[in-house]
N, C-alpha and C positions, 0 to 999 in steps of 0.2 A: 699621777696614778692612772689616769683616762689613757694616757697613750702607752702605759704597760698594760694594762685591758686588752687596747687594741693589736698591741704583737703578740699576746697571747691567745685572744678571742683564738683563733684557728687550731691551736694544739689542744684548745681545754674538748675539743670535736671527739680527741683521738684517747682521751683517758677515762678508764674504768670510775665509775664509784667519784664523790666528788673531793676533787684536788685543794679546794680554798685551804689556805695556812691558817692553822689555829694562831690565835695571840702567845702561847708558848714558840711555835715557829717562828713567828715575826718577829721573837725577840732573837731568839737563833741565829737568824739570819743577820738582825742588825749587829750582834757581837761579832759576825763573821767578819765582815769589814774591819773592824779591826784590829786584825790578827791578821798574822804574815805566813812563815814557814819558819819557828825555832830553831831547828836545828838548821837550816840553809843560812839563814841569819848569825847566828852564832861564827858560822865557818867564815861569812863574810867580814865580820867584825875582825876575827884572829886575821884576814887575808891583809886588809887595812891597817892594821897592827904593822907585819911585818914587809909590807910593801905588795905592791897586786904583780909586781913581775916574776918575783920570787916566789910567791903564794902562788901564783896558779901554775909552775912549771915543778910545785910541789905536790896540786890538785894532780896533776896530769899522770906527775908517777903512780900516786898512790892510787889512781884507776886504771891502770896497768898492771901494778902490785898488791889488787885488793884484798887475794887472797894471804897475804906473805907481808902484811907491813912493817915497815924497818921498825927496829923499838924507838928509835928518835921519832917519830912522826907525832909530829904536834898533839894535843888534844884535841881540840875542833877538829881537827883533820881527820881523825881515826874516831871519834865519834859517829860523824858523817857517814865515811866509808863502811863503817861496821855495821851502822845501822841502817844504812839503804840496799849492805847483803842479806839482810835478814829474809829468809824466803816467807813470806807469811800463811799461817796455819791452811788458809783456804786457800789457796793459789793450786788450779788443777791446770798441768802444765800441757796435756791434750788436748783439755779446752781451748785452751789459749792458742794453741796450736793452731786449733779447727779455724778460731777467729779468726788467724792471719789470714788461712786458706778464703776465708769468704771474703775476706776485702780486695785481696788479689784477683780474684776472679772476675770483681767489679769491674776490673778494667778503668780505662778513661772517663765510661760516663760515672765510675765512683768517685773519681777525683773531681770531675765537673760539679759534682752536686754538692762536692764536702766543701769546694772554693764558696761556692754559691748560697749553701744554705747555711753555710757553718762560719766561714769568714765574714762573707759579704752583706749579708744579712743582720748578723750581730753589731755589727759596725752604727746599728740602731739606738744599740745603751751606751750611751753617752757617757757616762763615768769610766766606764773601762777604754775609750778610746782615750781619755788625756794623757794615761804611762805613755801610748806611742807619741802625741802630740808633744809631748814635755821633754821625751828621749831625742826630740828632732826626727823621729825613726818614720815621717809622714816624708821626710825629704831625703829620702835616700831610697824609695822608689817603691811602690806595690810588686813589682816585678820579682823585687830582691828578696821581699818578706815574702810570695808565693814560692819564691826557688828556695828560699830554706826551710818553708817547714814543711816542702813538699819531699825535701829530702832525709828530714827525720820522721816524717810520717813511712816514707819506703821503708827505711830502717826499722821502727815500730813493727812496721807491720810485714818481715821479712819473717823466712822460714827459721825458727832460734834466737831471732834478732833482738829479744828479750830476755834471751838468757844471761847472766851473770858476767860480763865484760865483754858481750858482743853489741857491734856499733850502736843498735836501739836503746839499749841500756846503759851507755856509756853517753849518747848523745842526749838521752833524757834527763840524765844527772849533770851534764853541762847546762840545760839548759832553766835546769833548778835552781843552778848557782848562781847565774845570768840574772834569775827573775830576780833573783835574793840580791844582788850587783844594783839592778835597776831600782828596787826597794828603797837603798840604802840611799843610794844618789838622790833620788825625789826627794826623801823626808830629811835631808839636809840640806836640800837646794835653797830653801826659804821661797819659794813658787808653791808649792803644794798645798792645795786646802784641804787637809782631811776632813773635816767638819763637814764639805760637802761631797767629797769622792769618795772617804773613806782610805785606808793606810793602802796606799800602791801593792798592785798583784795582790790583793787581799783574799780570805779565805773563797769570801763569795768568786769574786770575778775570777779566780783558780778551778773553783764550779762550775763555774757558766763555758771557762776552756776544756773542760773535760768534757762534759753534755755536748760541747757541739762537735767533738772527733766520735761521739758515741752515737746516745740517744739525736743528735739533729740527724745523723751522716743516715744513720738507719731509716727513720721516718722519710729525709729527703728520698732515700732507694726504693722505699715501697711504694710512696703516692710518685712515682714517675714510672713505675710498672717493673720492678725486682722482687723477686716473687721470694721471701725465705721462708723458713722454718722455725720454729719455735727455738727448737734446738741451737740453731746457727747464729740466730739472734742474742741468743743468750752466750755463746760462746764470743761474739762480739766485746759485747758487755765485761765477759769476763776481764777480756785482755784490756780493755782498757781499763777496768777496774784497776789493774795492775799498775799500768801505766799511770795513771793518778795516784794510787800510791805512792811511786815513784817522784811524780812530780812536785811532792810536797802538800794534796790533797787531803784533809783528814778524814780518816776514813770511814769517820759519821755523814759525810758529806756527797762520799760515793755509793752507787747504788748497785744492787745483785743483778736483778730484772731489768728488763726495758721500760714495763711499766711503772716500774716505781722509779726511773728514769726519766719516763714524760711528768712524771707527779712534779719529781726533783724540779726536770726545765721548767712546767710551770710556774713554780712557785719563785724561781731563781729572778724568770723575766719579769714577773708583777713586782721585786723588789727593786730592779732596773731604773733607771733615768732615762725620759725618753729622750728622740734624738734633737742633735742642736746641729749645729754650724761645722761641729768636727766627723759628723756622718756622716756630711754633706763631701766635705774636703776627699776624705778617708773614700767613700762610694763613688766617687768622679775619679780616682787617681785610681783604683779595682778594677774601674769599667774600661781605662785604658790598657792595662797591663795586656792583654793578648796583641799589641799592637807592637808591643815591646819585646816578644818572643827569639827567636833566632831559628825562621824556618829554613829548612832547605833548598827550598823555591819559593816562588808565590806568594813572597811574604805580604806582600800588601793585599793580596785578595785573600790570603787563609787569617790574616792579623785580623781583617774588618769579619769575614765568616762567624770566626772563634767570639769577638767581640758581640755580635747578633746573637749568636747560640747561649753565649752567659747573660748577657741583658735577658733572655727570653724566659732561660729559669729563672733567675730571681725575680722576674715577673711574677713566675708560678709559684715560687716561695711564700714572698711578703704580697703580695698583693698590689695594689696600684697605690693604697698609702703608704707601704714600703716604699714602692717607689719614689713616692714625694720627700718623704722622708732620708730618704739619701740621695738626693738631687738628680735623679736618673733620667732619660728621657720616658716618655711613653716608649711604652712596649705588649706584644701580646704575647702568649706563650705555646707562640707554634712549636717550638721544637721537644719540648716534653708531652705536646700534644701528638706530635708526629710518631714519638718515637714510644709513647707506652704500651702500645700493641706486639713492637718485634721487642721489647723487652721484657715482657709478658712471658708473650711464644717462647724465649729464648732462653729463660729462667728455669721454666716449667719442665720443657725439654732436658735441662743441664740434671732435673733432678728424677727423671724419667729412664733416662738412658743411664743405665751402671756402665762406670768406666770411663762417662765422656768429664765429669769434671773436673779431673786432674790435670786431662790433656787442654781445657778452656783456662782452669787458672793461669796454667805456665803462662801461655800465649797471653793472658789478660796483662798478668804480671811483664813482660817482656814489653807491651806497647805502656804500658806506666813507666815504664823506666825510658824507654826513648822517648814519653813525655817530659822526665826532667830534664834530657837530653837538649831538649830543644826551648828548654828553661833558661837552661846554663851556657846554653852555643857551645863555643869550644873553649870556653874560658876555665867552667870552674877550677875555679879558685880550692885551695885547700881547705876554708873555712865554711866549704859548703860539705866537703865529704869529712866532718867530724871534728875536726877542731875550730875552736871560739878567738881566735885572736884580735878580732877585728871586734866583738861585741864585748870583749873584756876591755879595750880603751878606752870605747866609747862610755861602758859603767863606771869610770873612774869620776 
C-alpha cells in the first residue's frame, strides 16, 4: 500500500476535491479483478470449441461482413459482432473527431511521452506485468510490443479510423479477442495465481490500460509544456472513452472528463501491487528498445540520443524512486526541461493564429508515421498493419 502512495503521491497534486475511495469503491474495484470481458470470452470459448484456425478465419470474415452476416454465423460470433456495432447513445462523432485531430498534432513528442508515461512507467504495478511475463511476450522484444501498439494507436487515432470497419476499429476488436486469447490461456495453464493477481486482463488492469492512452497521455502533454483547452481535452477523453468501450471496458469504469479521469487513475494506482523483479526486467528491456530502431543513418548515435531523451522523461514522470523501482540508471530531466518553453511558445501560437492548426497537425501526423517507419524498418510484417496471426498461435 506505501508504494501505491508513492506512485500516486504526484497525481493526487493535480485532482480537484479529494479522490480517496470510499469502502464501497474498494469493494468495486476488488470485484473488478475478477471479471474479464463476457462477451470476448464467450466468443473465445465457441473459438476453442471449434478450433482456433477455423474460428478466427471466421472472426475475420465477419469483420468484413459486419454489416451483412451470413445467417450460418455462429452464435458467439454474431453476438459479438452485433454488439461491438452498437453505436452507443453518447458517442459524438465530431468530438471524437476533434480528439484525433489533437493527438496528431502532438507529433513525436506525443508518442514520446505516451511510451514514457503511459508504457514505461506503469510497468511499476506489478500484477498487470505477469499476463506479459506468463505470455513469454517479455522475450520477444520491447521493440516489437512498441511497433505494435504504436501502430494501432495511428489507427485509433486516424482521421474516421474509428468508424464502423475501418482499420482502428477493426484492430481494437482484434485486439479484444487477443486479450480474451490470452485470459483463456493463463487460467488454464495451472501457473496462474489469481488469489494474488487477480483473473488475467481483468476489469481493473483493462482500466489502468485505458487511463494511460487517455488521462496519463494528457497529464504527461501538459506538465512537459502542451498547452490545450478545455474543449480538446475533453474531446480526447471522448475518443477514448469509445475506444474502451470497444475494448471490452465496462463502461462504469470509463470516465466523461479528465477530471474524473485523474480521480479514476488515482484510485486505480493505490489498488496496484507495487513493483517487484518483473519492473525491473520489463523497464531495462524499454530502456533499450531505441537501440533497436531501424534508423536511416546514425544509428548508433541517434539509438543512444533517443535512449537519453526517454530515460530523461521518465525521469520527469516517476521520479528518482521510479527510477529505482524499474532498475534504471540515474538520470536528470534535461530534456523536458529543455523543451517546455518552445512547446509552450508553440502550442499557444497553434491556437493563436486561425488556420495554422490544420496545416501543423498534417505535418505532426506525417513525422508520427515515419516514426513507425523506422519502428518497423523495411520489414513490416503484415501482422503489424492489421491482422493477428502471429498473437493468435501464440494464445493457443
Amino acid at each position: 500500500m506505501l508504494a501505491a502512495r508513492q506512485m500516486a503521491s504526484r497525481l493526487r497534486w493535480m485532482i480537484q476535491g479529494d479522490p480517496e475511495p470510499s469502502e464501497a469503491c474498494w469493494q468495486a474495484m476488488g470485484d473488478a479483478l475478477s471479471v474479464g470481458d463476457p462477451l470476448a470470452d464467450d466468443l473465445v470459448g465457441w473459438m476453442h470449441e471449434v478450433g482456433m484456425a477455423r474460428a478466427w478465419g471466421q472472426f475475420e470474415q465477419a469483420l468484413k461482413a459486419a454489416s451483412a452476416l451470413p445467417q450460418n454465423t455462429p452464435a458467439p460470433l454474431r453476438v459479438f459482432i452485433e454488439s461491438t456495432g452498437q453505436i452507443p447513445a453518447w458517442l459524438d462523432v465530431d468530438l471524437m473527431a476533434q480528439g484525433a485531430r489533437v493527438l496528431q498534432s502532438t507529433g513525436l513528442h506525443g508518442m514520446m511521452v505516451l511510451r514514457d508515461a503511459g508504457l514505461m512507467a506503469g510497468y511499476q504495478a506489478s500484477a498487470i506485468n505477469q499476463t506479459l511475463i506468463q505470455t513469454g511476450s517479455l522475450h520477444k522484444g520491447a521493440q516489437r510490443r512498441v511497433a505494435e501498439t504504436t501502430t494501432w494507436w495511428l489507427a485509433c487515432t486516424d482521421d474516421d479510423g474509428m468508424a464502423p470497419g475501418a482499420p482502428g476499429f477493426t484492430m481494437t476488436l482484434r485486439v479484444r479477442v487477443m486479450h480474451a486469447l490470452v485470459r483463456h490461456k493463463l487460467m488454464h495453464g495451472g501457473q496462474w495465481d489469481e488469489r494474488l493477481w487477480g483473473m488475467p486482463v481483468n476489469q481493473l488492469d483493462m482500466q489502468a490500460t485505458y487511463l494511460a492512452f487517455s488521462v496519463v497521455q494528457l497529464l504527461a502533454l501538459k506538465t512537459t509544456g502542451i498547452w490545450l483547452t478545455r474543449r480538446e481535452s475533453h474531446a480526447v477523453m471522448h475518443l477514448w472513452r469509445y475506444i474502451g468501450c470497444l475494448m471490452g471496458v465496462d463502461e462504469k469504469l470509463l470516465s466523461v472528463h479528465e477530471q474524473e479521469g485523474r480521480v479514476a487513475l488515482y484510485r486505480n494506482v493505490l489498488s496496484q501491487a507495487g513493483a517487484d523483479e518483473s519492473s525491473v526486467l520489463l523497464g531495462r528491456a524499454l530502456m533499450d528498445e531505441p537501440l533497436q530502431r531501424h534508423y536511416a543513418n546514425l544509428a548508433g548515435v541517434r539509438g543512444h540520443l533517443n535512449k537519453a531523451r526517454h530515460l530523461s522523461l521518465v525521469r520527469w514522470f516517476v521520479g528518482r524512486s521510479g527510477m529505482d523501482n524499474l532498475g534504471l540508471p540515474a538520470a536528470i530531466p534535461w530534456y523536458p526541461a529543455m523543451m517546455m518553453l518552445p512547446l509552450l511558445l508553440r502550442s499557444t501560437l497553434l491556437h493563436a493564429v486561425p488556420g495554422l492548426a490544420p496545416t501543423w497537425a498534417r505535418r505532426s501526423r506525417a513525422k508520427q508515421r515515419r516514426y513507425l517507419d523506422v519502428l518497423l524498418g523495411e520489414r513490416a510484417p503484415q501482422h503489424l498493419t492489421g491482422g493477428c496471426p502471429h498473437q493468435e498461435k501464440q494464445a493457443r
